[in-house]
Residue frames as a rotation matrix with the C-alpha (Angstrom) as fourth column:
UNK 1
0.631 0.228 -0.742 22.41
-0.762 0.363 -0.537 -17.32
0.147 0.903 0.403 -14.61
UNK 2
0.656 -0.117 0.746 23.96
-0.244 0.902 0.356 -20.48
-0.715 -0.415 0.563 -14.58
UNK 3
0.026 -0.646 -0.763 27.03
-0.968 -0.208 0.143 -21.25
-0.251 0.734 -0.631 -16.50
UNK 4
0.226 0.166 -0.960 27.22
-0.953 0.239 -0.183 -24.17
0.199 0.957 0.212 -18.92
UNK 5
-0.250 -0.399 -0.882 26.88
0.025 0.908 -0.418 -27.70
0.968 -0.127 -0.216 -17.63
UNK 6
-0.965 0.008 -0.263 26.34
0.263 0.061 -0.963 -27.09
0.008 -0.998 -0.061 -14.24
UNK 7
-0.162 0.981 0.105 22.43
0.881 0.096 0.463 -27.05
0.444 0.167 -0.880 -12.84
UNK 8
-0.072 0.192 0.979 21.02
-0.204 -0.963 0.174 -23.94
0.976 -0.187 0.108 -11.30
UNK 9
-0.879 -0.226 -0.420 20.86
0.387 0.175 -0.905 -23.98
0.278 -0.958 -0.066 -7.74
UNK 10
0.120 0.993 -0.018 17.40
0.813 -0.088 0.576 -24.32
0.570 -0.084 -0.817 -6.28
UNK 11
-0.747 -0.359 0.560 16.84
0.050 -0.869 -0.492 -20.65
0.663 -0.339 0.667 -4.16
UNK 12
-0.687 0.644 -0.338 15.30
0.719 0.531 -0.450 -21.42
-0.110 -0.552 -0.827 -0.60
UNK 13
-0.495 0.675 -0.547 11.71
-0.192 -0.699 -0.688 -19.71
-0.847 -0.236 0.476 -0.66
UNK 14
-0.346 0.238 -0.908 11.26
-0.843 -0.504 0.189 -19.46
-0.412 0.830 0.375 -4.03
UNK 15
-0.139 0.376 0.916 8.78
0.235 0.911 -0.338 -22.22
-0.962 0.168 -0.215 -5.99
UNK 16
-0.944 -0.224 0.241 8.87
0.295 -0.250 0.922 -22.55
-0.146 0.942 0.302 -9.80
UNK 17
-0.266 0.847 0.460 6.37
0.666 -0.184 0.723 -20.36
0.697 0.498 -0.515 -11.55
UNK 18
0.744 0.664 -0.073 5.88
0.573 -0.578 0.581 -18.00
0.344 -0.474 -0.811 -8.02
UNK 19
-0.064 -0.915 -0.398 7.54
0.874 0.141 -0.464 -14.91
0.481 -0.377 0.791 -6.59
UNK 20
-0.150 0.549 -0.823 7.10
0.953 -0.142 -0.269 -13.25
-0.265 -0.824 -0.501 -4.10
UNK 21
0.639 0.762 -0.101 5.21
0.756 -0.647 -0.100 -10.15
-0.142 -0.013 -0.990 -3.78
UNK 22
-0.200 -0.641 -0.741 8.69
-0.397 -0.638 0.659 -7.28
-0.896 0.426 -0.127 -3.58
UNK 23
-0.536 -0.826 0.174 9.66
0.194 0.079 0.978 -9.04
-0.822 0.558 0.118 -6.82
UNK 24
-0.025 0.649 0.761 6.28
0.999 0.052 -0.012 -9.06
-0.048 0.759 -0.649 -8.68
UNK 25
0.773 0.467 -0.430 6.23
0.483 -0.872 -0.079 -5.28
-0.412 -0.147 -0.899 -7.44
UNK 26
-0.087 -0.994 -0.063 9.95
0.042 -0.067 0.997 -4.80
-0.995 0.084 0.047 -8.70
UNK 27
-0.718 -0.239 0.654 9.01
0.620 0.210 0.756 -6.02
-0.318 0.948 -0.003 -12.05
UNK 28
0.269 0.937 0.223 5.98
0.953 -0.292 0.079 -4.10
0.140 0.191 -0.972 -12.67
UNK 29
0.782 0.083 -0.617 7.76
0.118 -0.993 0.015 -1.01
-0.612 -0.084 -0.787 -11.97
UNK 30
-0.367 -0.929 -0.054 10.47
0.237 -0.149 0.960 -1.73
-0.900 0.339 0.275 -14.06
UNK 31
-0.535 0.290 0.793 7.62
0.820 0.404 0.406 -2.44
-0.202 0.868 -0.454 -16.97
UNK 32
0.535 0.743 -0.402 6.01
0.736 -0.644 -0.210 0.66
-0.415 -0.184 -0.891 -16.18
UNK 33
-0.363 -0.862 0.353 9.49
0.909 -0.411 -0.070 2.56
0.206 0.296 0.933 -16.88
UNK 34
-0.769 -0.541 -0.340 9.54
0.549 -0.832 0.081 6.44
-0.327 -0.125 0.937 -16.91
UNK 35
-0.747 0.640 0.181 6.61
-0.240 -0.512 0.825 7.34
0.621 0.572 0.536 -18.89
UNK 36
0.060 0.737 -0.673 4.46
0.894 0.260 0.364 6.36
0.443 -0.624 -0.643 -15.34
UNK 37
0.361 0.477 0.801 2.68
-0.341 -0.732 0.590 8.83
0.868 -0.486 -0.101 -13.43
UNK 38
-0.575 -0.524 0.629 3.23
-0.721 -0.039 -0.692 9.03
0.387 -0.851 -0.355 -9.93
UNK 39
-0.291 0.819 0.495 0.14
-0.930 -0.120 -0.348 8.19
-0.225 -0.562 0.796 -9.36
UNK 40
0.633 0.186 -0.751 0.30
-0.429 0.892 -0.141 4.73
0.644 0.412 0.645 -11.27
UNK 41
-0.352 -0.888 -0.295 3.60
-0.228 0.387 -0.894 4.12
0.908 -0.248 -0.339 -9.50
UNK 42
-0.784 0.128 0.608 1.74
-0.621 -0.207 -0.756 4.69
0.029 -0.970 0.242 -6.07
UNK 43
0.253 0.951 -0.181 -0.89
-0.965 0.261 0.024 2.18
0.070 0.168 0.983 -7.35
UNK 44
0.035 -0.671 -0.740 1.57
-0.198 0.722 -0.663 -0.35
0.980 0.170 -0.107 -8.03
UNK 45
-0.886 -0.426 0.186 2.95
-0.266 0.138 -0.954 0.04
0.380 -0.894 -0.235 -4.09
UNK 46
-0.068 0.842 0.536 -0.76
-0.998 -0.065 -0.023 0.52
0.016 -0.536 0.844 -2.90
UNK 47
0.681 0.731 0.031 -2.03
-0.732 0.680 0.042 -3.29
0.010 -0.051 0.999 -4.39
UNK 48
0.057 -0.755 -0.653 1.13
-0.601 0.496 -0.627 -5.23
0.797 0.428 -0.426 -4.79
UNK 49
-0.778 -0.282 -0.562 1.46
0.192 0.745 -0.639 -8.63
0.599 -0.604 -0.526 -2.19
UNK 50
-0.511 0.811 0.286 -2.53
-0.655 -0.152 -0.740 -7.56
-0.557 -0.565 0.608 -0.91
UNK 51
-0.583 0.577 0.572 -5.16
0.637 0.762 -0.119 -9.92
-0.505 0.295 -0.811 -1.26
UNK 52
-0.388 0.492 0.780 -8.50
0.425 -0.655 0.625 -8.17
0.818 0.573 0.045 -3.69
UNK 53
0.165 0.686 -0.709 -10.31
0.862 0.249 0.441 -8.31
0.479 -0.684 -0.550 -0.74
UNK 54
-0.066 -0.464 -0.884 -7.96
0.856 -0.482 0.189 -6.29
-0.513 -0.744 0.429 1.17
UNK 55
-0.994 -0.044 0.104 -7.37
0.081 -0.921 0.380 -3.52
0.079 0.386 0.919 -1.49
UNK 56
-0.529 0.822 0.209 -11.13
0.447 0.061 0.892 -3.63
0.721 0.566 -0.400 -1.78
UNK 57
0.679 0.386 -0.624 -11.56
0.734 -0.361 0.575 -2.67
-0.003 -0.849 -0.529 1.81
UNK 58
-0.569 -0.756 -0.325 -8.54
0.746 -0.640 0.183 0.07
-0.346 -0.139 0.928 1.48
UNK 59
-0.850 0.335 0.406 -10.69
0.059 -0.706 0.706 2.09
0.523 0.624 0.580 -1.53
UNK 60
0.106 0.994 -0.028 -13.97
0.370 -0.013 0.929 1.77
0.923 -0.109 -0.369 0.69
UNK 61
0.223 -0.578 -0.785 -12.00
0.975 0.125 0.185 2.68
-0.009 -0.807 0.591 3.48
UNK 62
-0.884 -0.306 -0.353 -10.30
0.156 -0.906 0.394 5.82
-0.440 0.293 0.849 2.00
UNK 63
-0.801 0.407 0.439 -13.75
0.224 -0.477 0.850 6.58
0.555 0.779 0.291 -0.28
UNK 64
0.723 0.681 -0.118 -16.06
0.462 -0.350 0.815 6.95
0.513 -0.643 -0.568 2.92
UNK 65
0.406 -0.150 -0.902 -13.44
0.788 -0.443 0.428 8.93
-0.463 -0.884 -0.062 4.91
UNK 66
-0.927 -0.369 -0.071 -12.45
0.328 -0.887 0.325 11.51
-0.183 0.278 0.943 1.96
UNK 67
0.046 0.992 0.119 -17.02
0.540 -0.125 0.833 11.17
0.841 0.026 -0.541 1.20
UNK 68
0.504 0.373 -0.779 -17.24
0.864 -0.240 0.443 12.11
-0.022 -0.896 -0.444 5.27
UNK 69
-0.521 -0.844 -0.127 -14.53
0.724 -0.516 0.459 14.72
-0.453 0.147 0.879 4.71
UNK 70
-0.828 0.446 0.339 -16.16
0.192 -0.343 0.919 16.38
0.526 0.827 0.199 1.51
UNK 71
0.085 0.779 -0.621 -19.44
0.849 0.269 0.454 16.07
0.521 -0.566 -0.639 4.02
UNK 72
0.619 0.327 -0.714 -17.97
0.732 -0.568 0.375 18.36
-0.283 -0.755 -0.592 6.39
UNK 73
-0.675 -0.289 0.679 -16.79
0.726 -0.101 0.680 20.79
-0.128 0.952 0.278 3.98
UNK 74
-0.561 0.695 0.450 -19.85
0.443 -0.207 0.872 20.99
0.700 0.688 -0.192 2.54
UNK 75
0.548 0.542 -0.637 -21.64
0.827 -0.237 0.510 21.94
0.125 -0.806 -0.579 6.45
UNK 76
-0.077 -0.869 -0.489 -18.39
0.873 -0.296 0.388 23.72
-0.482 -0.397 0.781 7.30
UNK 77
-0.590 -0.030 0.806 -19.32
0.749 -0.392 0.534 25.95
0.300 0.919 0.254 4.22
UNK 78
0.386 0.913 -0.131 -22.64
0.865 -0.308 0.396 26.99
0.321 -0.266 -0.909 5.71
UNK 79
0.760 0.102 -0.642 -20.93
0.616 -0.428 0.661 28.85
-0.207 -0.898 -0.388 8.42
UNK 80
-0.176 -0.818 0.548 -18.16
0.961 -0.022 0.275 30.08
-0.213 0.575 0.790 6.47
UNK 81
-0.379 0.081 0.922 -20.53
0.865 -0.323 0.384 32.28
0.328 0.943 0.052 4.86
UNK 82
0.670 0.597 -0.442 -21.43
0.707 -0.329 0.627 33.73
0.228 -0.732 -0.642 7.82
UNK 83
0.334 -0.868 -0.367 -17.65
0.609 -0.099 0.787 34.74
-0.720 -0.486 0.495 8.33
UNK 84
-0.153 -0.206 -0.967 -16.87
-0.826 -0.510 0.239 35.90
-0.543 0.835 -0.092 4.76
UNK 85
0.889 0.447 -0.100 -17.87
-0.284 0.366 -0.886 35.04
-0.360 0.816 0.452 1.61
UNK 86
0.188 -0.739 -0.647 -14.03
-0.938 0.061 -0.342 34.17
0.293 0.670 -0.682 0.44
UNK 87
-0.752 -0.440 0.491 -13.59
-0.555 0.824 -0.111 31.16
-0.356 -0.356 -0.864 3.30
UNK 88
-0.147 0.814 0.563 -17.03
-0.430 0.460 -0.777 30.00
-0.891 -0.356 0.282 2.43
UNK 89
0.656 -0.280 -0.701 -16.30
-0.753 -0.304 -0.583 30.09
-0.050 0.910 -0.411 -1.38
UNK 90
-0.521 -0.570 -0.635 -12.86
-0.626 0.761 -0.169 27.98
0.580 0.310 -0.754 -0.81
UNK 91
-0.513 0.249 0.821 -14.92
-0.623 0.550 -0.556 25.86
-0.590 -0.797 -0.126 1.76
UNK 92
0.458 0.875 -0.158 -17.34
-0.529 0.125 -0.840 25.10
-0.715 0.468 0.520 -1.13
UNK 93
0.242 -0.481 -0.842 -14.64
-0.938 0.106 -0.330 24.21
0.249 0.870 -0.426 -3.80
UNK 94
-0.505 -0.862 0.048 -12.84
-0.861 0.499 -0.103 22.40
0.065 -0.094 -0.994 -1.46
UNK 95
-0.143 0.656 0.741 -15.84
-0.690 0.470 -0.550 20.18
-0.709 -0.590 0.385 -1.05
UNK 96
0.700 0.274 -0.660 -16.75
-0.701 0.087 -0.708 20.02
-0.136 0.958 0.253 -4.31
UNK 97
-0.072 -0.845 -0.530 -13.04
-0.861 0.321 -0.395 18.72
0.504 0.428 -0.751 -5.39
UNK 98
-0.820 -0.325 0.471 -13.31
-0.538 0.719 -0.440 15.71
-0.195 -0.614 -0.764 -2.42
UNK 99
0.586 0.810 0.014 -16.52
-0.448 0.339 -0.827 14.77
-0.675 0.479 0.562 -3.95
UNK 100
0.556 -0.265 -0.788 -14.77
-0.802 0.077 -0.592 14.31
0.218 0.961 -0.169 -7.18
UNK 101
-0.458 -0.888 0.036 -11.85
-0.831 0.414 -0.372 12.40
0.315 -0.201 -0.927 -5.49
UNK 102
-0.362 0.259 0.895 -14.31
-0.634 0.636 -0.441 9.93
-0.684 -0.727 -0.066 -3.87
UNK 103
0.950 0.310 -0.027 -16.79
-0.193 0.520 -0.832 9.10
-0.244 0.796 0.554 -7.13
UNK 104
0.619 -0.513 -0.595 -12.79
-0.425 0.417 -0.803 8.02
0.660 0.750 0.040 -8.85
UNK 105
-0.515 -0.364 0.776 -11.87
-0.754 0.623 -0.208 6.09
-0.408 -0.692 -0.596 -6.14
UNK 106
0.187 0.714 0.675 -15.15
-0.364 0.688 -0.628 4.40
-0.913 -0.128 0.388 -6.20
UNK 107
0.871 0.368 -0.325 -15.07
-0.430 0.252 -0.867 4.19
-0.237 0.895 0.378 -9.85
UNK 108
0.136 -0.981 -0.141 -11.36
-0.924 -0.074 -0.376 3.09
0.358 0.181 -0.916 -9.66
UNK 109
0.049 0.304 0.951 -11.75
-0.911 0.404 -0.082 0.55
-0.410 -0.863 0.297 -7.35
UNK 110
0.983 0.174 -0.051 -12.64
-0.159 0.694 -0.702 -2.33
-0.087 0.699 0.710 -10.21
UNK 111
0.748 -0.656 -0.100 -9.32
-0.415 -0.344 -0.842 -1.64
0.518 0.671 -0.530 -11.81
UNK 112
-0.175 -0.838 0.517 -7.29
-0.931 -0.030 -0.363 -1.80
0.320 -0.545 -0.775 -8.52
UNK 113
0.403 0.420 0.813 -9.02
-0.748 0.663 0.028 -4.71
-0.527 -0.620 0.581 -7.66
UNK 114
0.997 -0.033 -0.064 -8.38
-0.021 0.723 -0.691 -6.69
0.069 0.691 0.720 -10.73
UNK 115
0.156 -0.988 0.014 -4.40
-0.455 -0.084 -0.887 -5.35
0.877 0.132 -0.462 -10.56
UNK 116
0.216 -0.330 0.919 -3.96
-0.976 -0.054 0.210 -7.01
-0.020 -0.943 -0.334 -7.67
UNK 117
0.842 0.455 0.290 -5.19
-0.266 0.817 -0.511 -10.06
-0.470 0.353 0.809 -9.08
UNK 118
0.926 -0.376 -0.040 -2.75
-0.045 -0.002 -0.999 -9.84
0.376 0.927 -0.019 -11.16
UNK 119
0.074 -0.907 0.416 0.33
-0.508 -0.393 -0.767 -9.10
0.858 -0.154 -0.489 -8.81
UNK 120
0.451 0.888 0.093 -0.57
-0.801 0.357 0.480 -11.57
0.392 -0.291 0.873 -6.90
């Protein structure tokens, strides 16, 4: 803060109205405060100082390789059952559940896209 009478000193880097990408991420977690999930907090880190683009390729990125995941699983299962019905059983859940995790990426995806925009 500047003390009375005297101008502010200009701070090299820094143009009025922009700042950089730590600080937009800095403030946004401060505004989040305590009542954030992890998982918001880890959203914050994820899109902060990325173009959309980029986050946009991150969630298509991660949602075809937990989809391919969930994929083999779901094969992986087959043979399970061959072995015992308990591995084939958690094979099956576990599929199931990485399904789930992809479709809310995908469906997430909008959101993260637009926060970025934003943090920009």
């Amino acid at each position: 803060m500047a003390k009375k009478g005297r101008p502010q000193r200009a701070v090299k880097g820094f143009r009025p109205g922009k700042e950089p990408a730590h600080l937009k991420k800095q403030r946004v977690k401060a505004e989040l405060g305590k009542e954030a999930s992890w998982g918001q907090k880890q959203a914050v880190e994820l899109v902060a100082g990325r173009k959309p683009e980029e986050v946009q390729r991150i969630v298509r990125r991660w949602t075809l390789g937990v989809t391919a995941a969930a994929l083999v699983f779901a094969v992986g299962d087959i043979f399970l059952y061959g072995w015992t019905v308990f591995a084939g059983v958690a094979a099956h859940v576990v599929a199931l559940g990485l399904f789930f995790a992809a479709y809310r990426m995908r469906k997430q995806e909008a959101g993260l896209i637009d926060m970025a925009k934003s943090l920009r």
